[in-house]
N, C-alpha and C positions, 0 to 999 in steps of 0.2 A: 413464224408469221402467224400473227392472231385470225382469228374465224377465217378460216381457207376458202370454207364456202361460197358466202354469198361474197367475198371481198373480189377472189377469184375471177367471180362471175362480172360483178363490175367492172374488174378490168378490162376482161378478155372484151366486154361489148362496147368497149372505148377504145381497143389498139387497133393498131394496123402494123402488120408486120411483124407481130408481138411485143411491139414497144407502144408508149402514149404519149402523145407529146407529137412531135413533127418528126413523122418515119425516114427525113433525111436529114437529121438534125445530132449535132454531137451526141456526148454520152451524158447524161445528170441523174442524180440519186432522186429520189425521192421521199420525203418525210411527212406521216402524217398520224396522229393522233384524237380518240377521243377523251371526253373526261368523267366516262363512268362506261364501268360494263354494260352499265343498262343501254347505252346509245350505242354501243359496240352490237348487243344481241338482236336489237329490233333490227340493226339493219336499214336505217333510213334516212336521220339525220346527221350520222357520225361520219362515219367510213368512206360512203359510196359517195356523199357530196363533195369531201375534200378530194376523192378521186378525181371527180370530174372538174376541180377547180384549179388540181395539180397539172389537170389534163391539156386546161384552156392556156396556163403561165406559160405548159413547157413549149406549146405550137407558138406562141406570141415571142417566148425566145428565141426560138429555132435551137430545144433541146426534146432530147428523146427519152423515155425512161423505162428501160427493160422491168419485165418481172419480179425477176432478182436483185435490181437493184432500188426497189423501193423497204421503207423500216416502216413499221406502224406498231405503234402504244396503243391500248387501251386501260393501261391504268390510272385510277381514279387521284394518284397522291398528285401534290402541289409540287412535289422536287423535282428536278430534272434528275438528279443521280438513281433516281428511284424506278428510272422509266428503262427498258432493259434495250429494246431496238435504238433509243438513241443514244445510250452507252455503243454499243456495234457499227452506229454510223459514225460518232466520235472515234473511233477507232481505225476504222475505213479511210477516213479523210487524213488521220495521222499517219496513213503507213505507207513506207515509199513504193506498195504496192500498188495504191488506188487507184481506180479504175474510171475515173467522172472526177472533171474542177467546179461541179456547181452541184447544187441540192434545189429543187423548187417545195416549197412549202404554200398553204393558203394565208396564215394568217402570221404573225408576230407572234402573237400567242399560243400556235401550234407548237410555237418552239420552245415557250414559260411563258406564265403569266406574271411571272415576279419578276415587276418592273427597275425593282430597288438593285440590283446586278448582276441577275440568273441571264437576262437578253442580253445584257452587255458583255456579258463575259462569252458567248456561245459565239457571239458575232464578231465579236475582236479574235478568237482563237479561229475561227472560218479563217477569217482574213490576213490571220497569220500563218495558215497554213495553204493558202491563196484557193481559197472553197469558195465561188461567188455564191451569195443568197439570192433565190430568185423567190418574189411573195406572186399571190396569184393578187392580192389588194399592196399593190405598193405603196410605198412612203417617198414622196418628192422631198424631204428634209429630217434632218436628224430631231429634229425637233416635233415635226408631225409622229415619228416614230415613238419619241420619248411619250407624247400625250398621247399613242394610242397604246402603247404598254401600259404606261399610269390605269386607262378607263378598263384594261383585260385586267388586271394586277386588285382594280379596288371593285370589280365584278368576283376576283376571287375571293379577295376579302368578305364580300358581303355573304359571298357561298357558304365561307367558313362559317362566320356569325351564323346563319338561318340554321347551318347542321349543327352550331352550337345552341341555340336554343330550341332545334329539337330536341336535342338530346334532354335537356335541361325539361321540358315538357313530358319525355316518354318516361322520364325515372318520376317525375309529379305524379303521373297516371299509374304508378306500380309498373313501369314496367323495367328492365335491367337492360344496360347501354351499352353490355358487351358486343362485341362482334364474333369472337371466339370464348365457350363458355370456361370456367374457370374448372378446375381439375374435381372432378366429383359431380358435375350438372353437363348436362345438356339441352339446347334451346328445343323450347316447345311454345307454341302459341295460347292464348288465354283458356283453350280448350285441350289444352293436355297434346295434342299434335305437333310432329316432328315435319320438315319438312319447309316448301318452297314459305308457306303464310310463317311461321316462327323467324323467318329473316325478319318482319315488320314487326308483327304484332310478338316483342320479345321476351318471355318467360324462362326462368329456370324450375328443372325438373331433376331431382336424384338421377343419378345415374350410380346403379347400383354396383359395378364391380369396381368402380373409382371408388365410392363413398366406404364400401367395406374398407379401401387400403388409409382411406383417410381416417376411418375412424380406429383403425389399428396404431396409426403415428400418434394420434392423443394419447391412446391404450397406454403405449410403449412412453411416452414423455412424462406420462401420470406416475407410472409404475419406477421412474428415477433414472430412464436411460438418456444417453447421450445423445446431440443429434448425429456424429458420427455414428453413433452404435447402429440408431433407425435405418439410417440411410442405408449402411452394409447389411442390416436386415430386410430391405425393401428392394434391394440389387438382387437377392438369391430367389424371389418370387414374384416380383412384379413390375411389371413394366414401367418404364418413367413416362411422366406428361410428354404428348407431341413435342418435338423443338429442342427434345434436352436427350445429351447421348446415356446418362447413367443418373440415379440418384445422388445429393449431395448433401450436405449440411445446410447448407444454405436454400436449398429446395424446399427441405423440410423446415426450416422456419419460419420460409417467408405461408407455407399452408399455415402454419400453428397459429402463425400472426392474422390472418385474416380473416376476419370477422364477416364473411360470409358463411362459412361454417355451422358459425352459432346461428343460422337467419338471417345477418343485414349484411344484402347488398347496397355498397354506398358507391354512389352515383357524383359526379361533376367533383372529384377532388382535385383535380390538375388543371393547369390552365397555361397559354402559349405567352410570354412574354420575349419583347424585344430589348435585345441587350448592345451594345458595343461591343468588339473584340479588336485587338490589334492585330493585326495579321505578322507583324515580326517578333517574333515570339525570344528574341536575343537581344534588342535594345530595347531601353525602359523609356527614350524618346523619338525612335525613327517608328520606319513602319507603317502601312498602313492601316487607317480606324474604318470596319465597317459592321453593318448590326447583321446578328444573326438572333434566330427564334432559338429561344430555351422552355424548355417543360420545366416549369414549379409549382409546386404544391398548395391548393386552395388551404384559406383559415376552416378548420373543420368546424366554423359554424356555418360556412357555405354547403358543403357537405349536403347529398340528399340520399337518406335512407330509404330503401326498398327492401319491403318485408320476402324472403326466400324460403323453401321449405330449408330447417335447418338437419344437419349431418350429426351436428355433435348438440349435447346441451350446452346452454348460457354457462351454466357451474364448468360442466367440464375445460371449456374452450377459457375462461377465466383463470382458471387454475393453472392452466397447463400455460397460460403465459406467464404468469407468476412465476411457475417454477422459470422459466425462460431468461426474465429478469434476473432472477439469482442465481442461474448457473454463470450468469455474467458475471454476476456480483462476487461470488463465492468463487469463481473459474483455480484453480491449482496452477494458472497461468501465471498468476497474481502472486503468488508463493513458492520458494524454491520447495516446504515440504505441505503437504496434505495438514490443513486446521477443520476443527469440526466447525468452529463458527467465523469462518474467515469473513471477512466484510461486512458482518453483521451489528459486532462491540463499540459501541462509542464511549467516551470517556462523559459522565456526569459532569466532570467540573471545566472540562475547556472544550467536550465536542470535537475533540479531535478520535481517529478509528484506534484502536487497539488489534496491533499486531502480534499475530506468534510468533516465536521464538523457538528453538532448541536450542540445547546445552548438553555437552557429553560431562559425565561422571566419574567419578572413578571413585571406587572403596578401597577401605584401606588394603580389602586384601588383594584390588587388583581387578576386580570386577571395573566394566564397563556398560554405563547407559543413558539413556536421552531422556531430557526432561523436558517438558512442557510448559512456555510461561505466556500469559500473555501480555504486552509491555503499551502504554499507549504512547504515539507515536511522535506526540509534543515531549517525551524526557527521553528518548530513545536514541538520542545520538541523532536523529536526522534533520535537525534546525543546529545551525551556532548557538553557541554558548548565551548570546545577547538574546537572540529571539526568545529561546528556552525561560531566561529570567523574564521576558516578557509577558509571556505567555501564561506563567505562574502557575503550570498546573502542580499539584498536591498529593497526585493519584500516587498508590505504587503498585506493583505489578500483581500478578495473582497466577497460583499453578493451574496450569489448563487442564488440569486432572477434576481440581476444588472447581473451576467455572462449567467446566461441560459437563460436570456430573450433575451440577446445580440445577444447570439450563433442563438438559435430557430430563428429569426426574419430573418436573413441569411440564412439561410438553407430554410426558409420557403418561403422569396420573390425568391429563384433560384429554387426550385421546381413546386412555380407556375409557373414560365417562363422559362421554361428549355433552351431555345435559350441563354439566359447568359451564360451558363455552356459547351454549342455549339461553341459559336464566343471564348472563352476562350478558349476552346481545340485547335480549329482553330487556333488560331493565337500559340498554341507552338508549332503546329505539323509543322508549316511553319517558327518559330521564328529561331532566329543564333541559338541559345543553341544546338534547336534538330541538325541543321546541320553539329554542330561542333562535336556533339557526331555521328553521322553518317561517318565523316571524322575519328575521332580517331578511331570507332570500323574495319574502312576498312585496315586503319595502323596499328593495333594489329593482323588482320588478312592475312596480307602479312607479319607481322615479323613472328607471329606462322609457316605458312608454311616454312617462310625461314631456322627456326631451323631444322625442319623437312627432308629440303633438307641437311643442314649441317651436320646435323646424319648420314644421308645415305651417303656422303662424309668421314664423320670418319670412319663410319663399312668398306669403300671399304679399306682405306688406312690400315687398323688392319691387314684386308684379306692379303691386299700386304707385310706385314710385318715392316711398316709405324713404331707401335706401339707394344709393350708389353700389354700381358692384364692388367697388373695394370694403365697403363698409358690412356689404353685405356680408363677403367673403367672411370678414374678418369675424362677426355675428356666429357665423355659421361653423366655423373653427373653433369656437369655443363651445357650440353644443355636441360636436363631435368627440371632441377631444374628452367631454364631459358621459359621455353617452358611451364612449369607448372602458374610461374609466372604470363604471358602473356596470358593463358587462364581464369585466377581469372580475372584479369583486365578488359578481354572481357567480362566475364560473368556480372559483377557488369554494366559496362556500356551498354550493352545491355536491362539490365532492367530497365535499366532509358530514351533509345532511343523510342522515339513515331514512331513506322515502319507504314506505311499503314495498315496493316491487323491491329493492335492494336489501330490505329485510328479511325478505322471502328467499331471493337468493342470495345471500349472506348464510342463513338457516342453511339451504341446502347444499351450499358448497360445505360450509361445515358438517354435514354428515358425508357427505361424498369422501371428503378429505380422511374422517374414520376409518370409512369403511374400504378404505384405499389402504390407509398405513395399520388395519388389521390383517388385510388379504394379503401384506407384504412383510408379514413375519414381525410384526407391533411385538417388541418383548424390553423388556429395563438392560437387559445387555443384548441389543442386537447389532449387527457386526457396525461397523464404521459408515460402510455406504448408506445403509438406510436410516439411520440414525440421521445422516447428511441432509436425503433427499426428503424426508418429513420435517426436517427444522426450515429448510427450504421454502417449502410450500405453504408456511403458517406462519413465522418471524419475520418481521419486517426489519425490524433492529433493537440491538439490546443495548440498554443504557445504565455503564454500569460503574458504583461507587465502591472500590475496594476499602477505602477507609472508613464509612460504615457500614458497611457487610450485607448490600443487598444491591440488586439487578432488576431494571424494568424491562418487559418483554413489549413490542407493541407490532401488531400484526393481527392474525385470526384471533391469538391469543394476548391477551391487556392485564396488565397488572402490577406489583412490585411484589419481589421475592426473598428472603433471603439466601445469603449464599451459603453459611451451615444451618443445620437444622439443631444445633448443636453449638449456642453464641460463645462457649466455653472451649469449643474447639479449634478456635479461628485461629493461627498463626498469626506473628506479627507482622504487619507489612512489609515489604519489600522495596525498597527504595531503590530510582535508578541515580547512579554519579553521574549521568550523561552521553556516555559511550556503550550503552545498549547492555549495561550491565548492571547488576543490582546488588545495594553495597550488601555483604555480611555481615 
């Protein structure tokens, strides 16, 4: 039973006999709820008036309601499943134990406020469990009920709305819209305080023995470990976030993923939408259609950023999703054996991935062993015969000895001398290309507003009676649709634009990235794994032409290479017959 107190007290100075209601009056439960702790604490408007209104139904019915037999909520959610006392009294009235045929309540909406089937369905299962409802505000009609559920139901609604667009105000203001802080912070108010003001006035603050573990998982993801590996290293020393029995993989990616970390807490990304569901989940046309609320994901130009002190840097927290990406990419899942550049190779002439291969050997004198090829996947046996001529690729295969030796030696000579990788950035942050995409995204950005102002010209002309609303509609559908266009456009080329702040950190992540695959044993023969986890974290993908004898790199690292250093040394290509095999 919620606040024992003062709830107590209000009853005891309402009974007679120890019951409330009429002290020679059958048995009935009691149900009553507020809708926020806050009206639970004070003590004034919540609790003690529906007592007394529980008090006036049960004498006017000639019902009684013991102590023990009344349920009270004071939580603030919209669900009925949500509420824990009237799950109990639900229960009560189901069990051939029960002890009272009737419940008095004050309101309709003490029971839900969701008009749409949450009442209906409470009242229907009462009544089929023969529970009479007794309200302390009755309904002379199913129909008076239905319209005063609708006005509880669109007062919840509006509730919702005003806490949504606070929220939407408090993250404008800087402030963070969590309720429970995220793993590594705790709420503090605009003045550094913990405490009762940090519920309103909401900040995050480091919290330092979280933020060490947090920045230990970057540590460990930089340095080429797995998230299982974190995870079982963060089990033998430190405790898991509230809510979660153990660390897990998944734990640790969704920290590595979030961009609070780096500083930005982003505000208003979900939003409640109503959907239809069938409720007979076994025919595809019985069954009944009713809408239930689903959480979906705002366009992340809605999105509002709140600046946070950050845990990791911008480089670091970048990098380590990168590598995130490519352990995807790259995963051994993907491959019955271990490739150095799995999912990295596309084929120059049709774009399709270049897969490895094994092949056992055998010498003549008996010897056995494995060879390395990598085959691209349009001649490889995995399309028909028709597609394959379709397709026309040209390519022929290449030993994965000649390709990873290629790649590694690349990667290897620009991380010893990271200044390479520096005067390259340099010169595109300053080259035409960047400029001319600088120019386009500033013309995309004076046409957007211009539709913008064109909008606001058609709504005036509607006003003046300019247009019809279908005419209008139809006006205004084409500068959307045009306005939408021209924000995809901007979006795509803004990700391609080298801005200053991105060149800065571009620079830095390229030293970090260094000075990461130095402290991790950086050598031209270094074993398998780190060779892995450094092409990893700089390669975005290779694109490569075995039949004229070079590979482009594009990632941290940009360029074309060839594949011997040595054009006299090249084998003849390898041609596949179509069955994943390459003729001799």
């Amino acid at each position: 039973m919620p606040i024992p107190k003062f709830f107590k007290a209000e009853f005891d100075a309402l009974a007679t006999q120890n019951v409330i209601g009429h002290p020679n009056g059958e048995l009935a439960y009691g149900y009553l709820r507020v809708s926020s702790a806050g009206q639970a604490d004070e003590g004034r408007s919540g609790l003690p008036r529906q007592i007394m209104n529980v008090h006036e139904a049960a004498v006017r019915h000639g019902l009684k309601i013991p102590w023990e037999y009344l349920f009270a909520d004071d939580d603030s959610g919209f669900e009925f499943a949500d509420r824990p006392d009237l799950s109990r009294l639900r229960q009560e009235y189901k069990s051939s134990r029960r002890r009272a045929n009737a419940v008095v309540m004050e309101h309709l909406d003490r029971l839900s406020r969701n008009a749409d089937w949450h009442q209906g369905y409470l009242l229907d299962e009462m009544r089929q469990y023969g529970l009479q409802a007794v309200f302390w505000k009755e309904f002379t009609s199913r129909i008076e009920r239905a319209v005063m559920g609708a006005i509880a139901q669109d007062g919840m609604e509006q509730a919702k709305q005003r806490m949504a667009e606070g929220n939407v105000h408090k993250a404008r203001s800087g402030r963070v819209t969590a309720r429970t802080p995220a793993y590594g912070y705790k709420l503090v108010d605009s003045k550094g305080r913990e405490g009762d003001t940090a519920k309103k006035d909401t900040h995050y603050a480091v919290r330092e023995d979280q933020a060490y573990v947090v920045q230990q998982i970057y540590r460990w993801m930089l340095e080429g470990n797995s998230l299982r590996s974190i995870a079982s290293r963060l089990n033998e020393n430190h405790p898991p976030p509230k809510r979660t029995a153990y660390w897990n993989g998944r734990l640790v990616w969704m920290i590595i993923k979030n961009p609070v970390y780096k500083g930005e807490y982003m505000a208003h990304t979900w939003k409640q939408v109503k959907v239809p569901i069938n409720t007979n989940t076994t025919s595809l046309t019985g069954g009944t259609v009713r809408t239930i609320v689903r959480k979906v994901p705002r366009p992340p130009e809605e999105w509002i950023k709140v600046s946070v002190p950050a845990i990791v840097s911008a480089q670091e927290w970048e990098l380590a999703n990168k590598i995130l990406e490519k352990n995807a990419q790259m995963s051994r899942r993907n491959g019955k054996d271990p490739y150095l550049l799995t999912g990295l190779v596309k084929c120059s002439c049709c774009s399709h991935s270049y897969n490895g291969r094994r092949r056992l050997r055998t010498s003549k004198a008996g010897k056995v062993w494995k060879t390395t090829w990598y085959v691209c996947s349009s001649t490889a046996g995995v399309y028909p015969q028709a597609v394959r001529e379709q397709i026309g690729c040209t390519q022929g295969h290449i030993s994965g000895l000649i390709l990873e030796e290629a790649v590694w030696s690349v990667v290897y000579q620009v991380l010893l001398y990271p200044q390479i990788l520096l005067d390259v950035l340099e010169r595109e942050f300053h080259g035409d290309r960047n400029e001319q995409l600088a120019a386009q995204i500033a013309f995309l950005e004076s046409q957007i507003e211009s539709t913008k102002t064109e909008d606001e010209k058609l709504y005036k002309a509607y006003v003046a009676g300019v247009f019809n609303e279908v005419e209008y509609a139809g006006r205004r559908k084409l500068i959307k649709d045009n306005q939408q266009k021209l924000t995809v456009e901007l979006r795509q080329l803004g990700d391609n634009l080298i801005s200053p702040d991105r060149f800065e950190q571009q620079k830095q992540t390229i030293l970090l990235i260094c000075e990461r695959a130095t402290a991790n044993g950086l050598a031209h023969d270094a074993p398998f794994e780190i060779k892995r986890n450094i092409i990893k974290a700089i390669v975005e993908k290779i694109v490569l032409n075995v039949d004229e004898n070079w590979f482009e790199l594009d990632g941290i690292i940009h360029g074309r290479y060839s594949l011997y250093e040595d054009p006299d040394s090249r084998p003849k290509p390898r041609r596949s017959n179509g069955r994943g095999r390459a003729n001799r």
